[in-house]
C-alpha positions in Angstrom: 107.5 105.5 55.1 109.3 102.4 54.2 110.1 101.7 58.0 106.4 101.7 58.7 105.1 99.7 55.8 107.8 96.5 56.9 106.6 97.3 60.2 103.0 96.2 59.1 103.8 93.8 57.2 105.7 92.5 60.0 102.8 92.9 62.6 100.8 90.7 60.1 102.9 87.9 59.6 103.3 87.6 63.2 99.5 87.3 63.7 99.7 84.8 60.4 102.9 82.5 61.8 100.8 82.1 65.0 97.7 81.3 63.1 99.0 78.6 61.2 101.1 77.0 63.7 97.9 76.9 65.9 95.6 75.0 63.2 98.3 72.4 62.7 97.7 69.3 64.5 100.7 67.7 66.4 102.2 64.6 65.9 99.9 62.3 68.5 96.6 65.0 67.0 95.3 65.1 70.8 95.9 65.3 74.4 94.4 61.5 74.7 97.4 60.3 73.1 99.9 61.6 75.5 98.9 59.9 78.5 98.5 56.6 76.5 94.6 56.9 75.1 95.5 56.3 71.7 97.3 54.2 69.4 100.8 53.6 71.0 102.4 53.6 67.4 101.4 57.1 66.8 105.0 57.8 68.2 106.5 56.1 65.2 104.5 56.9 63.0 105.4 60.2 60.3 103.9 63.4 61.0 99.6 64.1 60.5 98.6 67.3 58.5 99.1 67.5 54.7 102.1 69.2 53.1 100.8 72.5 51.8 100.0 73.7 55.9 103.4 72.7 56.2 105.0 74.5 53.2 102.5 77.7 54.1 104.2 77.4 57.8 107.6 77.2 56.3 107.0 80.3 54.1 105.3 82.6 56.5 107.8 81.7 58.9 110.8 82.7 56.3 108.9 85.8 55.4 108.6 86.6 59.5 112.8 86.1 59.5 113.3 88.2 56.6 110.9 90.9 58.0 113.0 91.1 61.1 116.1 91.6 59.3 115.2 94.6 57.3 113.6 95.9 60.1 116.6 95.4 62.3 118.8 97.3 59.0 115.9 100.1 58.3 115.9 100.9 62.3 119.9 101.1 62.3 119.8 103.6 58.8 117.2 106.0 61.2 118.9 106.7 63.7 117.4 104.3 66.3 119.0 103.8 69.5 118.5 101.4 72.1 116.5 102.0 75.1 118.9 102.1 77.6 121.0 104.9 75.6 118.2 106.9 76.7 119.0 106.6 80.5 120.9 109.7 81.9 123.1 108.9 84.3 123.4 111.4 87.4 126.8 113.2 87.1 129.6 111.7 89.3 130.7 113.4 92.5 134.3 113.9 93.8 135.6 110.8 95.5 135.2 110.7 99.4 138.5 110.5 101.2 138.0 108.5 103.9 138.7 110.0 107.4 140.8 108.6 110.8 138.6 107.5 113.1 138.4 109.4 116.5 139.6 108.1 119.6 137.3 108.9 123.0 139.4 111.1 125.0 138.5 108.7 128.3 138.6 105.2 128.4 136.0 102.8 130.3 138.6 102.0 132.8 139.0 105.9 133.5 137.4 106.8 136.9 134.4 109.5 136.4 134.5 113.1 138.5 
């Protein structure tokens, strides 16, 4: 029960971290101003976007870390394996000795009757 609800909470602070990364504008706040369209001091200059998208990106992305963790510890109390403990392997056969060669009774050089 537990598992499940962190799980959802989870899934929704995924969908939120994306969210508010997307509606934050970068540092030059358009494509113009990467190939030179802008103002050439944007490089310099600090950061565009106020401070509360920021804090809300920090905290959303905290709360995303801290939702991985407990899942990661909830998933190891149940029981869950990995998927590739799930793999059966086929059972191993007794090793092949390796056998002498055999030699052609007659030889190229041999005359044919």
């Amino acid at each position: 029960m537990l598992y499940s609800l962190v799980l959802g909470v989870h899934v929704v602070l995924c969908v939120l971290v994306v969210l508010v990364v997307l509606v934050q504008s970068g540092k030059g706040a358009g494509l113009s101003n990467v190939f030179g369209g802008g103002g050439s001091d944007a490089v310099f200059s600090a950061p565009s976007g106020s401070t509360f998208i920021r804090k809300v990106t920090a905290g959303v992305a905290g709360a995303f870390f801290l939702s991985s963790l407990l899942l990661t510890f909830l998933g190891s109390k149940r029981g869950y394996r990995t998927v590739t403990e799930n793999i059966t392997m086929p059972p191993v056969s007794a090793p092949v000795t390796p056998t002498a060669p055999t030699v052609p009774t007659t030889t190229p050089d041999s005359p044919k009757k």
